[in-house]
C-alpha positions as CSV (number, residue, x, y, z in Angstrom):
1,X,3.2,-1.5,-7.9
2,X,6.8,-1.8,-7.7
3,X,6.1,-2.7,-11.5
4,X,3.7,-0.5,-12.7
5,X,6.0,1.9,-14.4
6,X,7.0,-0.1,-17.0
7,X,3.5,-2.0,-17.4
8,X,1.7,1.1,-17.6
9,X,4.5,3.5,-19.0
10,X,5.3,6.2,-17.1
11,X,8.8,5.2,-16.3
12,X,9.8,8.7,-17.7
13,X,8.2,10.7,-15.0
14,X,11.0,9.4,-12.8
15,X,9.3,10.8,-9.1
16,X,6.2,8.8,-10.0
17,X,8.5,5.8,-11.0
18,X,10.6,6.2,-7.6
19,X,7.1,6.4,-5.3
20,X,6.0,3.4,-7.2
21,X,9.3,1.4,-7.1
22,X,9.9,2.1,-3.0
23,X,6.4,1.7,-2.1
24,X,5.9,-1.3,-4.0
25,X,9.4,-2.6,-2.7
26,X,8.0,-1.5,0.5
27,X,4.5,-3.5,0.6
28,X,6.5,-6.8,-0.9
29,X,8.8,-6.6,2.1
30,X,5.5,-6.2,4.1
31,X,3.4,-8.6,2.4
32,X,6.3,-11.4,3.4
33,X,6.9,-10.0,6.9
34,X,2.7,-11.1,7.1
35,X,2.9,-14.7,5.3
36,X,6.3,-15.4,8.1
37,X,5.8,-13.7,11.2
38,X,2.1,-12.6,11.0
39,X,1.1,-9.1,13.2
40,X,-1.4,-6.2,13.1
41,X,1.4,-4.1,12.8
42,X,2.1,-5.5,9.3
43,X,-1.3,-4.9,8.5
44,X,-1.6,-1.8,9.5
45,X,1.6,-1.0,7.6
46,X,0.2,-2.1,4.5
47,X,-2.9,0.2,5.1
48,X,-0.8,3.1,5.4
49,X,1.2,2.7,2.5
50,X,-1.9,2.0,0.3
51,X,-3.4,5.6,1.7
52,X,0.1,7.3,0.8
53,X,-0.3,5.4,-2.6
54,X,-3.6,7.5,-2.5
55,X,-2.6,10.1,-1.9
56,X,1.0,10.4,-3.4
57,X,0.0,11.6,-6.9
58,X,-1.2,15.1,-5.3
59,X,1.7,15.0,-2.9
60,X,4.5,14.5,-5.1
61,X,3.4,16.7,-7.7
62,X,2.5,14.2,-10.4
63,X,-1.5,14.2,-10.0
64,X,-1.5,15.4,-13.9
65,X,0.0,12.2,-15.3
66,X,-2.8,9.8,-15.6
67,X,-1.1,6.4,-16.0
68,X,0.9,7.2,-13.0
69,X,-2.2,8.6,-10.8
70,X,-4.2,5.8,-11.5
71,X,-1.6,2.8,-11.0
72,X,-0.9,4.5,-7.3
73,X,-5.3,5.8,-6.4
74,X,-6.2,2.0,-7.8
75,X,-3.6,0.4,-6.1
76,X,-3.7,2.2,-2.9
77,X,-7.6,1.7,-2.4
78,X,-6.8,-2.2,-3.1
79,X,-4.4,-2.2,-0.4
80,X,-5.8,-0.1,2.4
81,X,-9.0,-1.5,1.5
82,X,-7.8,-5.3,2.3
83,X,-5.6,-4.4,4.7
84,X,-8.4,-3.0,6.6
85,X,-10.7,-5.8,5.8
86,X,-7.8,-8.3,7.7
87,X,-7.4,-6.4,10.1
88,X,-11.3,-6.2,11.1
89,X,-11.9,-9.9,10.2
90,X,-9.2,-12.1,11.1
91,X,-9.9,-13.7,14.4
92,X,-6.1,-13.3,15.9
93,X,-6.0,-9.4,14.6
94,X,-9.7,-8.4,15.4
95,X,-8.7,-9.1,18.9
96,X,-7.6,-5.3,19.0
97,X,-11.2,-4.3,18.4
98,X,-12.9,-5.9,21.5
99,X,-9.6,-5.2,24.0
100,X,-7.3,-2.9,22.7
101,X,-4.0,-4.8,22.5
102,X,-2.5,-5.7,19.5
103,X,-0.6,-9.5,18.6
């Protein structure tokens, strides 16, 4: 993501390029925080940001540019999509569903 406007070339529309740049900087610093110290919280941290991502074209005002709206709709779904997924299926995070507590 934190890429995208450069790969996909909207690096001209520079609130698209700043969502995509923090929020990609955002779910790297996320995406280590889960492969060192692994908790839901990161997880569900990750989900959030993918539903901003979503969301963010329409928010920010830049829903009309299409390179930029798709990078951040595509890449949001991925995220919050397995975000969600590890959360519901990983033995140590599922543990919220059946008791309520969160590692």
């Amino acid at each position: 993501m934190a890429l995208s406007p450069w790969a996909t070339g909207f690096s001209g529309d520079t609130v698209a390029t700043a969502n995509a740049v923090i929020i990609g900087l955002a779910l790297i610093a996320g995406a280590l925080g889960a492969m060192l110290f692994p908790r839901a919280w990161e997880e569900w941290t990750e989900a959030v940001l993918g539903l901003w991502l979503i969301v963010s074209p329409w928010a920010l005002g830049f829903g009309t540019h299409a390179d930029a709206r798709r990078a951040a709709v595509v890449t949001g779904i991925a995220v919050a999509t397995l975000a969600l997924w590890t959360l519901a299926t990983d033995k140590d995070y599922s543990a919220w569903l059946r008791d309520g507590t969160a590692p």
